[in-house]
N, C-alpha and C positions, 0 to 999 in steps of 0.2 A: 716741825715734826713732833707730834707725839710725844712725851717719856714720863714713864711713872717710873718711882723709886718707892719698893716694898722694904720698908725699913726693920728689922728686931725681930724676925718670923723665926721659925724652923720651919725652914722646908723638908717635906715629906713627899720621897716620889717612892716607888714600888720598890726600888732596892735599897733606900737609903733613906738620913735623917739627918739634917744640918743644921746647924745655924748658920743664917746668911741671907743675908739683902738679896734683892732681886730688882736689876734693872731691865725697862722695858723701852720700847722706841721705835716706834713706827709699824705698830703692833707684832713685835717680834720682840724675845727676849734678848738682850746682849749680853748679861752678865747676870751670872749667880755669886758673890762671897762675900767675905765680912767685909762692912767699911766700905761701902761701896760709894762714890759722890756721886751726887744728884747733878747732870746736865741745867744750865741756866731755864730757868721755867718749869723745872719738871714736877707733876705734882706728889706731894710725897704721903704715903699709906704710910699710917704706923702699925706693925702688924705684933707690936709687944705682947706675948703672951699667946699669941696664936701660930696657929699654923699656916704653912701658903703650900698649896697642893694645885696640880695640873686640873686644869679647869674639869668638870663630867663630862661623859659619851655615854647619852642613850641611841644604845644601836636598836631602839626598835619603838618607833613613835607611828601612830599616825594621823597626822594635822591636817585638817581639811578633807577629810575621806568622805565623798559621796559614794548612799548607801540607802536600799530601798526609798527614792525618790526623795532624800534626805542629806543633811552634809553634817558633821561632827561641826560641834560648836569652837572650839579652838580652831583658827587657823593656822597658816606660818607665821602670823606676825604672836598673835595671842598666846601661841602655844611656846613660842622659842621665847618670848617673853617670861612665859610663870620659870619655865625653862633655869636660864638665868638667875633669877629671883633664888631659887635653891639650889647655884652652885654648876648646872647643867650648860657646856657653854657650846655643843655640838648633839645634834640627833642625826643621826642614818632613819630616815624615814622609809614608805613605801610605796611603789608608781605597782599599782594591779590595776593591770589591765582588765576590760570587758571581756567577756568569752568572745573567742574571733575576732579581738581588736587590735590591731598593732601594736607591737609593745613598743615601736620608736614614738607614733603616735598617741599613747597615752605617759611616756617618756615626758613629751612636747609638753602637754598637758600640767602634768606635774610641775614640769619647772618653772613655768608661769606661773603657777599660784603658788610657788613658794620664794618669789621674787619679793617679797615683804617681809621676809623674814628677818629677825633683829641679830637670828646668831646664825655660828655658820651651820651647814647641815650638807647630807650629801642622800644618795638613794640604793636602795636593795630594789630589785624587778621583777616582782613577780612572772611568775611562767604558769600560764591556765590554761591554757592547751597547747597542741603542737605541732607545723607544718612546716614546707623550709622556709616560708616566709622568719618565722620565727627563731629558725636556727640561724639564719640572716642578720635579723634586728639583734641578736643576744651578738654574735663578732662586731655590731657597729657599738655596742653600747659600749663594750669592753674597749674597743682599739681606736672610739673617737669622742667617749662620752667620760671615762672615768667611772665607770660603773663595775667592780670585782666580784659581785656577790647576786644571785638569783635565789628569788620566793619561791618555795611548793607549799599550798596548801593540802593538807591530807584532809581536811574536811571540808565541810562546808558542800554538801551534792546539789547538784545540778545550778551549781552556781560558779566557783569558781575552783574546786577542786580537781586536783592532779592524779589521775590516775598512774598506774604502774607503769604506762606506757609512755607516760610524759616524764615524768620521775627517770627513767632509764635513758628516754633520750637526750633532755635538758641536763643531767646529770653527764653524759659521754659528751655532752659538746660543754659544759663549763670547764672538764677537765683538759679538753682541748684548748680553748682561750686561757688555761689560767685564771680561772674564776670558782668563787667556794657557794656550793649548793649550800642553801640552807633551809630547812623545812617547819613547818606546823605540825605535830605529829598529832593525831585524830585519827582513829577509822570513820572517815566519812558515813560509810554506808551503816555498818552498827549502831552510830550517831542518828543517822534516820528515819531508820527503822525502830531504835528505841523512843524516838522522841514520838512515831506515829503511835505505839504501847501506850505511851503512859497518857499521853490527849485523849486517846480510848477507851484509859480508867477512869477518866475525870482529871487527873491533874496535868492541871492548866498553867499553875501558877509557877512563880521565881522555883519555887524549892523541883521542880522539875527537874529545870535543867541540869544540876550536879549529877541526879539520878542518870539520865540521860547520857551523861558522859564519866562513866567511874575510871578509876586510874586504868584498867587491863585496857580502856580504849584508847588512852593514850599511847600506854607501854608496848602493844601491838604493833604502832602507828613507827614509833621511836624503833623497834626492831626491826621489825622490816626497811624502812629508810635506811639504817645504821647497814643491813646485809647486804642492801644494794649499792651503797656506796662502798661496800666491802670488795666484792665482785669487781666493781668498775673501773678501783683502783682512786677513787676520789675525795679529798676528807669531806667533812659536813659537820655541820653547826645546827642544833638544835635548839630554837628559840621557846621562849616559855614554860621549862621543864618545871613539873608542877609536882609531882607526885616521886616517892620511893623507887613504883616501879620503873620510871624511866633514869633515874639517876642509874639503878642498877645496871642495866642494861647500857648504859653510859662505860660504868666501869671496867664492866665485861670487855667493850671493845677496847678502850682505853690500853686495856692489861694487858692485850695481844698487839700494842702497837700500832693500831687503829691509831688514824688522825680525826675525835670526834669531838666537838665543843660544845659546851653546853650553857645555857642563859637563865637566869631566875629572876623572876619578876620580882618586885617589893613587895609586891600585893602578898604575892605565893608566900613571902617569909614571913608576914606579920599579920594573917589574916586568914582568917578560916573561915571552913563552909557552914556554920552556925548563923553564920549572913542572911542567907537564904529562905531562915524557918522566923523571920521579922514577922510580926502581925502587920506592920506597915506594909503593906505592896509596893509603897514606892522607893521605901527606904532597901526593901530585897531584890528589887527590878535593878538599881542601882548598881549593884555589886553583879550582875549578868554580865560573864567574862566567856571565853574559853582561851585554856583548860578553864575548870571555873576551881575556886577556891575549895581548898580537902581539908580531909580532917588535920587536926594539928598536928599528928605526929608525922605527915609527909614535911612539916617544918623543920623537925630536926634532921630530918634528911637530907635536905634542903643546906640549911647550914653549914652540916658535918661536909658533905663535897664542895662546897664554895670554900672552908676552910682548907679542905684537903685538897682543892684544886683539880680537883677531878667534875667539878662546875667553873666559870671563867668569869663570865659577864653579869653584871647589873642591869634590868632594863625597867622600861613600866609600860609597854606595848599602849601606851597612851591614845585614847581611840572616845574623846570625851562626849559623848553621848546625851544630852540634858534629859529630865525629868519625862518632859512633854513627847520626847521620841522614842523612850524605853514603852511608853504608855500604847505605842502601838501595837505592842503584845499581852495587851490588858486580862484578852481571853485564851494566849495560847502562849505559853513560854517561849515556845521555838521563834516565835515573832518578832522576840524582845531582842531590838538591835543590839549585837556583842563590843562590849567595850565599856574601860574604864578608864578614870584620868589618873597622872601621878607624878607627872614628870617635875612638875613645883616641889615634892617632897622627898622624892626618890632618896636623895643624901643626906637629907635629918633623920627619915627613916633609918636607913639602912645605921648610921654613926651611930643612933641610940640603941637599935637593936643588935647591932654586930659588935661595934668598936666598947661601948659603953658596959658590954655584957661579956668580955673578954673573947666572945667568937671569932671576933679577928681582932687583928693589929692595925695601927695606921696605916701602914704600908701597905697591908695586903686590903685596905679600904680602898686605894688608890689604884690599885693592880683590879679589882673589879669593881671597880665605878669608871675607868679612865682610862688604865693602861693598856690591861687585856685587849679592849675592843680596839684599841687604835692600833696594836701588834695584829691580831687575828683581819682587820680589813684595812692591812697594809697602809697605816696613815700616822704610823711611829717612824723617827720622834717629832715629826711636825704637830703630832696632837700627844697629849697624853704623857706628858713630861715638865718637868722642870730643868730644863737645861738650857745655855746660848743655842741660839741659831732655833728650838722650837718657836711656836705660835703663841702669842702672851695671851694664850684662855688661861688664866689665873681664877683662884680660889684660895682670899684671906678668911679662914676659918677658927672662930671662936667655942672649944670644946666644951666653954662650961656655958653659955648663950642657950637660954631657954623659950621654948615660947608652945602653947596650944594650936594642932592645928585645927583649925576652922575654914566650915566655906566661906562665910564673912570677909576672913583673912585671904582670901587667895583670891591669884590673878589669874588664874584659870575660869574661862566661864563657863564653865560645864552646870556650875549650881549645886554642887554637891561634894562630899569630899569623904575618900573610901574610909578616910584616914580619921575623919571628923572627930576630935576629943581626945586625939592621944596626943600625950606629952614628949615632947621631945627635947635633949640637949645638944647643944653640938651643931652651931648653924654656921651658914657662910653669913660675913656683914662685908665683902668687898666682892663682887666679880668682877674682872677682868675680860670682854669678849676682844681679842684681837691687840690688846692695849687698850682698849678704853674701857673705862669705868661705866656697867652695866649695871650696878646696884652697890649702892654704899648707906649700909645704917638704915635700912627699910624701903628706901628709894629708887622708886626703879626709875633707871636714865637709857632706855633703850630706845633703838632709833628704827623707823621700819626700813626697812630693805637695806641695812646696814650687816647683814649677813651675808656671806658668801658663798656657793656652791664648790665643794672640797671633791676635787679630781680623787681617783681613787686608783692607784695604778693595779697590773693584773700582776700573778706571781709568775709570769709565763718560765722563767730561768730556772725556777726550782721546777715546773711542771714539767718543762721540755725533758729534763735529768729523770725526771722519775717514767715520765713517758719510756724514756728510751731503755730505762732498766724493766720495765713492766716486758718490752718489747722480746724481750730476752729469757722471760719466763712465761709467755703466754703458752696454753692461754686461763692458767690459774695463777697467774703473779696479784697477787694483792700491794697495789702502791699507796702509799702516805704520806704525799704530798704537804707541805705549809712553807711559810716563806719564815716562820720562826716557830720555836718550839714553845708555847705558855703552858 
């Protein structure tokens, strides 16, 4: 069996700060404290001087996603690869279905081609439209797949967006399984109806699309969601919050007791919509996200609630798109497949511009790269800790370890990099996926299909409690629901 001994670190998890070794063994940790011996054979990490932190969770990837008659350049193996590489030892990616397609069978789908995957990972499900086939597939995915969490997209029309009517139903039946809505918040239709305006003035290009989507269509998107889940008694998770105005209206609920969570890209904190107005077209096609990138003072926004915790999670909605398939929107922005990559940098990011800048604390680096997301989709403390009896996704992290990043340098092959020429301190030089050494000293040793697909139980015991008190104040009981409080 297995055993590594992390020697001389301080561990850092979300509440706390040690010195102490860290024994691992058959990819599970047995022991945290000082002095610890090393089992005959075991290989031993010296972690003097550094930190050992609970490996990342990006709760919001997506590897392999075909897309107008196309597929994103990272796979499961590729992607959970660069992954690893910068400290990421787990993604929740995303199974969206076809309009009309089964969600068990594009479920099917998914899990097959993320069978190569080097780390573990597990899935969110989308919901694109709505029948009882569908009410169906969403109780089997919960009660026989491990699946706690369902997609709505509020954008995206006549393709795979959710109207109010699937948003209401999808939302009543996740709160029945014990499952947490979670949405894209966009006014679809504003979105394309603006995007037909501005093709009619002539602009065609990258710098459209921001136009196209300013923050009030976000913030629209985020309030309405937030009141429906207010109404139905159900919390919700707001992935990608980009701008001011959604943080606000975050807070709003928040401050009445609302159960609402909130997620910030890396891109969103270190990067702004000046991308856009590149004389390069390919270098501005590039950075084509939604939301898309705002002005910078939505950064300090951004910040100050991941600070104040009134934001939770880290993600990089990684969606890596190369050069040659952004190009098929050469003469109309709307065309320009959405998505970027990040998930290789997400945590050098985030430690030079948070930790390095006094924004946050190690700790609270940990609680929103790692911790947060494995509380909020119930996979604490088997993920997202430093403790006996968790999963040894480990991260020996070097804070003063510098380096430029570059597309040259990544293992990501998307070909391009959002991040390209910023300097950053503060890298991982050991991962850890499961106990075995994924990356030591620039090396990646990752193995394909040596990841694992992570069951994801529902919160049904805290849901059934709150069901039953809603029951009792219907029919304007507002319930707030979670299986822990972040």
């Amino acid at each position: 069996m297995t055993s590594v001994l992390i020697r001389g670190g301080t561990v850092i998890n979300a509440d706390n700060s040690i010195q102490a070794d860290v024994l691992t063994e058959g990819g599970t940790i047995r022991a945290v404290g000082p002095d610890l011996q090393a089992p005959a054979g075991a290989t031993i990490v010296d972690a003097g001087g550094a930190f050992v932190m609970p490996g990342g969770i990006d709760p919001h990837t997506h590897m392999e996603l075909p897309f107008m008659g196309t597929v994103t350049k990272d796979d499961f193996y590729t992607g959970t690869s660069a992954g690893v590489s910068g400290g990421t030892t787990m993604i929740i990616d995303f199974v969206i279905p076809d309009p009309k397609q089964p969600l068990m069978e594009a479920f099917n789908n998914w899990r097959g081609w993320a069978e190569k995957s080097a780390a573990d990972y597990s899935f969110h499900v989308a919901v694109t439209w709505w029948d009882q086939s569908v009410h169906d597939d969403m109780g089997k995915l919960v009660r026989d797949h491990g699946v706690n969490s369902f997609k709505h997209f509020m954008a995206y029309k006549n393709a795979i967006m959710a109207d109010d009517e699937v948003l209401v139903n999808s939302f009543t039946r996740a709160l029945e399984l014990g499952a947490l809505p979670t949405v894209h918040a966009e006014n679809g239709e504003l979105v394309f109806q603006m995007q037909q305006r501005l093709v009619a003035q002539g602009i065609t290009g990258p710098e459209g699309h921001p136009l196209s989507r300013p923050p009030a269509v976000e913030a629209e998107a985020a309030e309405r969601a937030i009141r429906i889940a207010e109404v139905l008694g159900v919390p919700l998770y707001i992935v990608h919050v980009s701008c001011e105005d959604s943080v606000n209206a975050i807070i709003r609920a928040r401050s009445h007791g609302q159960r609402v969570y909130g997620e910030a890209l890396a891109g969103h904190l270190t990067v702004d919509e000046s991308v856009y107005l590149k004389e390069n077209w390919d270098v501005a096609a590039a950075h084509v996200m939604s939301p898309p990138f705002r002005a910078k003072h939505h950064q300090d926004a951004l910040w100050g609630a991941l600070a104040a915790g009134h934001l939770h999670t880290t993600a990089t909605d990684h969606c890596a798109f190369c050069g040659e398939q952004k190009a098929m929107g050469r003469d109309n922005f709307a065309k320009i497949p959405n998505g970027c990559a990040g998930v290789e940098d997400r945590m050098s990011v985030l430690w030079s511009a948070g930790v390095n800048t006094g924004r946050l604390t190690p700790n609270e680096f940990v609680k929103v790269t790692s911790t947060n997301a494995a509380q909020i989709f119930n996979l604490y403390p088997r993920k997202g800790a430093v403790q006996a009896g968790s999963d040894a996704d480990l991260v020996v992290w070097d804070p003063s370890a510098t380096k430029t990043i570059t597309t040259a340098g990544s293992i990501s092959k998307v070909g391009y990099n959002i991040f390209e020429g910023r300097q950053v301190t503060g890298l991982p030089v050991v991962t850890l996926s499961r106990g075995k050494i994924v990356w030591m000293n620039g090396e990646l040793r990752t193995e394909r299909g040596a990841g694992r697909y992570v069951n994801r139980p529902p919160f049904a015991t805290m849901f059934d409690a709150v069901k039953r008190q809603a029951s009792l104040h219907a029919p304007h009981a507002v319930a707030r629901p979670m299986a822990r409080s972040v």
